[in-house]
N, C-alpha and C positions, 0 to 999 in steps of 0.2 A: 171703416170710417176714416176718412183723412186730417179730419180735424173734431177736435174734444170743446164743447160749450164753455166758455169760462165763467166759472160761478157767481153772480151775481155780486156778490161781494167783491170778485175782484174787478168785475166790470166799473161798478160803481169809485172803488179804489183810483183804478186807472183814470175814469173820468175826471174824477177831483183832484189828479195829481197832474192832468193834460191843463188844469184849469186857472191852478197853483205856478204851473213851472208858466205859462205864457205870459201868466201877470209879472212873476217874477223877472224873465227877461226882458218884457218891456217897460220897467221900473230900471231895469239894471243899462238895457239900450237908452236908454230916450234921457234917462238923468240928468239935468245941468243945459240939456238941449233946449232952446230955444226954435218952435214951431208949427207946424198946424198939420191934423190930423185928414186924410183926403180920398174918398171914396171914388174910385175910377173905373170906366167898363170896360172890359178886352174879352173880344168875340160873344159878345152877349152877357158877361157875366160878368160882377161886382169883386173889387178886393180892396182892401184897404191897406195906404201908404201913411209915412208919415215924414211932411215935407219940411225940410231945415238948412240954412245957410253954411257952407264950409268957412274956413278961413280967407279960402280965395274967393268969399260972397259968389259961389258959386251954387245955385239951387242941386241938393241931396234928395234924392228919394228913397226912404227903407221900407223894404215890403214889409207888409205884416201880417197878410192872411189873406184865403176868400169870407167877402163876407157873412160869416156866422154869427148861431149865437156865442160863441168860444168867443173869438175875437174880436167884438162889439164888448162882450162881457171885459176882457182885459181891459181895451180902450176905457170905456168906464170908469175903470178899478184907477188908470193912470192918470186920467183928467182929475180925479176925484183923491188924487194925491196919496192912495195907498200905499203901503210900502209894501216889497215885496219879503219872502224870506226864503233860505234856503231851503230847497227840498228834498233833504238824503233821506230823511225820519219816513216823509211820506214813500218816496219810492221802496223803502226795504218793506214797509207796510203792502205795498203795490206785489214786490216781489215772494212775499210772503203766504198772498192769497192765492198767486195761480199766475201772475203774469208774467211773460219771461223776458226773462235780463237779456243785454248785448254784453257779451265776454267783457272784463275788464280792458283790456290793450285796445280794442276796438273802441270800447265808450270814451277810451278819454281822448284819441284821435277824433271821435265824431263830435265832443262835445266841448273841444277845442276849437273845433271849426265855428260851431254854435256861436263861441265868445268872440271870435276873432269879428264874427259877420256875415260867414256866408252862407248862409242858408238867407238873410235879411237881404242878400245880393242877389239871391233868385237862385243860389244851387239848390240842386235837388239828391236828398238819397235815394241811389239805385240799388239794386242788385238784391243778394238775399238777407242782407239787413232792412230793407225795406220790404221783404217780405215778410218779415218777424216780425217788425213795427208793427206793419198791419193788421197781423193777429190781434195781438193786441185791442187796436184799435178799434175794429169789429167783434171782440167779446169771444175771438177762440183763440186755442193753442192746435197749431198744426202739429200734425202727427208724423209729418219728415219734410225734408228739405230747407229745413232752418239754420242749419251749420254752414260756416265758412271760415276760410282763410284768406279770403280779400275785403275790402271796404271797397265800394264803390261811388262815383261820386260825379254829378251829371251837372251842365248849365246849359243854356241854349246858348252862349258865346254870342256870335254877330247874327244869328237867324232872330230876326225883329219878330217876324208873324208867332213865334211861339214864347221870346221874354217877357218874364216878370221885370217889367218898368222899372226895378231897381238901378240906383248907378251908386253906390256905395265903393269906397277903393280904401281895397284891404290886401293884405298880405298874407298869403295863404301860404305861401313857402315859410313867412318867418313863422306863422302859429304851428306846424307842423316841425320845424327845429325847435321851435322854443317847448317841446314835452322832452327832450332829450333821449328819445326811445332811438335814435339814430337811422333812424328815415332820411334816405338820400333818393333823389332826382336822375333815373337813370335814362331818363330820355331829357336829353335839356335841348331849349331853342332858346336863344337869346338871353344866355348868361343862366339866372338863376331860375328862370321859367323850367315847370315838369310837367311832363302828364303822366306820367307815373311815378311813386315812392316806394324803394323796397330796404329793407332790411337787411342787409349779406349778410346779417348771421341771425339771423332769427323768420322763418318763412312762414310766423303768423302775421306778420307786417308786408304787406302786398295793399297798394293804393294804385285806384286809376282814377282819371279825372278824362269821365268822353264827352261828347255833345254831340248833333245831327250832322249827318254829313255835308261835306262841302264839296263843290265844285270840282277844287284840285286835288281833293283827298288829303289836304296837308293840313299841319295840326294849327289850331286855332289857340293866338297867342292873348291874353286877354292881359293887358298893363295893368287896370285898376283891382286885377285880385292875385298880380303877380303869378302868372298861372298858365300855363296851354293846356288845352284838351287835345284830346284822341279823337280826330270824327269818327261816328259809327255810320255805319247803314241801318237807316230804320228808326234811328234813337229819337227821331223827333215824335213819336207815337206816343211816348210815355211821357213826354216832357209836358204836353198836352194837358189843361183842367188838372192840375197839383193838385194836393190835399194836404193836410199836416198830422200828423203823427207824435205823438211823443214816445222820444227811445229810454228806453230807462235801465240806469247798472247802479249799482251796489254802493256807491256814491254818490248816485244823484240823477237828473231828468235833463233834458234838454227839448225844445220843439223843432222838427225839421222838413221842410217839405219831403213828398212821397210821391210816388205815382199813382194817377187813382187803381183801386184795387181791380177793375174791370179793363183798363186799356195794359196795365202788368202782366194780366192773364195773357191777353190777347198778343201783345207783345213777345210772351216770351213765344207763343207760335210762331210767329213769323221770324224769328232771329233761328229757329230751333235746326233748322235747314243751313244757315250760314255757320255754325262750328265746323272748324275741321276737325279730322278722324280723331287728332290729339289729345284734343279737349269734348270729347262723348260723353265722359262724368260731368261735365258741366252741363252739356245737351239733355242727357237724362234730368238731371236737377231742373232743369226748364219744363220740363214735361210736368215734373214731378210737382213743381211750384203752379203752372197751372192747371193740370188736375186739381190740386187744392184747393183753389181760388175762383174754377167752373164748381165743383163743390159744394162751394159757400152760398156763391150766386142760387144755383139748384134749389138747394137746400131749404132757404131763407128767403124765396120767393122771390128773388131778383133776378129774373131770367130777363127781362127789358131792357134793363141795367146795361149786362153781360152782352145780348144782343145786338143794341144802339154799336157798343166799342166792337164789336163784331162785322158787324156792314157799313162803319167805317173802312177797319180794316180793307175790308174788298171792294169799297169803291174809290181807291188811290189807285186803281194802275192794272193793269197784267203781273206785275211782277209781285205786287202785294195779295193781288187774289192767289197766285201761286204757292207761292212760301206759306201763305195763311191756310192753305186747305191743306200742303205737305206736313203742317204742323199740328193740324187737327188728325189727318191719318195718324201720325204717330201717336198723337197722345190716346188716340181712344183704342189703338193697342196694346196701352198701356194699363188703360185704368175706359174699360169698357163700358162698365155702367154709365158713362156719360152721353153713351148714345142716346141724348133724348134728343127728339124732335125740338122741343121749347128751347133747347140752349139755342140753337145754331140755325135761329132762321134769318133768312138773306132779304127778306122783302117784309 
């Protein structure tokens, strides 16, 4: 079994502390703010902003979710002038039942970013911390590929067809000094801009910051969050239909966008072809991550779901049907039972 049911209680747990921490940051963002709450559609589907004056009366937008009942529910709670409260008490409660925590050194790097803004800016968590959220999220505990030594960390930069309408300008280089874990920018463009952050003396501290690729293949400098990305190939797959997540450590919750768990799968197929020889342990752990996550789909009746982000996938190109079926051979090498017919229909 690649993944263990989380017990109801902790389901429940996790629900009401996803519920708690969004009121709470949107009590904690919006405070003092002067503005109007604004429901908007991109590509067929609702999310909701919340629109407000800067200094330079210049119109802000902060994302705040698709529309759900979660975040209609917060909206509510902030119109309706509730206060928020901190939520350590509930998360050790959360992590106590069965859910699992994001390493300490990791939480507080992602949950710094939380405060500073970006995630309200339209970043997205990638990688296999976003795999573990989603556990979570979906009421299991995977049975491997939930470790790392990186954090990962995604925006759509200048590609308009896939941002979240946010235009927030924040400082992601200063909230990343300001934990004093000694995080340095070893790729810089333009002074203090990074797309990556690492640690020379500590190699559980490893940041990247990618987005879809461009044109020139050169990195994409972003002024209002102080920041460059890495373009990827392919990366605009996942950036596609967010979700929210809440991460939770030992300290406390945060909300952050995720990739939905059905274009994750699919995605790490098609990327699974582009590692080289170097990095195979990562390649495996893509396998591994989505076996887990065909899995779930399987499992739990979601084979439509999985499917739809599947014939996506192979109707972008030649080159996406390729990688996407070299990726499918591999993984059902790996983890065979997945040979079902219902995962992997094309029409």
């Amino acid at each position: 079994m690649r993944y263990a049911e989380l017990s109801l209680a902790a389901q429940t747990a996790y629900a009401e502390l996803a519920e708690q921490t969004r009121a709470f940051e949107l009590n904690q963002a919006l405070s003092g703010q002067s503005g109007s709450f604004q429901k908007l559609q991109r590509k067929g589907r609702d999310y909701w902003y919340f629109a407000y004056r800067d200094l330079g009366d210049k119109v802000r937008m902060v994302y705040l979710g698709p529309d759900d009942d979660e975040v209609r529910k917060a909206i509510d709670g902030v119109q309706a002038k509730r206060g928020g409260q901190a939520t350590a008490p509930q998360a050790k409660a959360a992590l106590q039942l069965g859910c699992a925590p994001v390493a300490p050194k990791h939480f507080s790097i992602i949950k710094r970013l939380a405060e500073y803004g970006f995630f309200r800016a339209g970043g997205v968590l990638i990688g296999t911390h976003a795999f573990l959220v989603l556990g979570n999220l979906l009421g299991v505990k995977w049975a491997s590929g939930a470790t790392t030594l990186d954090v990962d960390f995604a925006h759509a930069g200048k590609n308009v067809s896939i941002a979240l309408p946010a235009d927030l300008k924040i400082d992601v280089h200063d909230a990343l000094t300001s934990l004093e874990m000694g995080l340095l920018p070893i790729s810089q463009f333009d002074g203090s801009f990074g797309a990556q952050y690492r640690n020379p003396k500590d190699q559980e501290l490893r940041l990247d910051f990618v987005t879809s690729m461009t044109r020139d293949g050169k990195a994409v400098v972003m002024p209002d969050l102080k920041l460059a990305l890495e373009p990827l190939k392919f990366m605009e797959f996942s950036l596609e239909g967010t979700v929210q997540g809440c991460v939770i450590g030992t300290r406390g919750s945060c909300i952050v966008n995720l990739p939905a768990p059905e274009r994750m799968a699919v995605h790490k197929l098609i990327v699974y072809g582009e590692r080289p020889v170097r990095e195979r342990t990562k390649a495996n752990k893509d396998l591994l991550q989505a076996a887990s996550l065909a899995s779930y789909f399987h499992e739990t009746g979601g084979e439509d779901v999985f499917n739809a982000a599947w014939r996506d996938a192979l109707g972008r190109g030649k080159g996406w049907k390729e990688r996407a079926r070299e990726g499918k051979a591999a993984l059902l090498r790996m983890a065979p039972e997945l040979e079902i017919p219902g995962l992997w229909r094309e029409k």
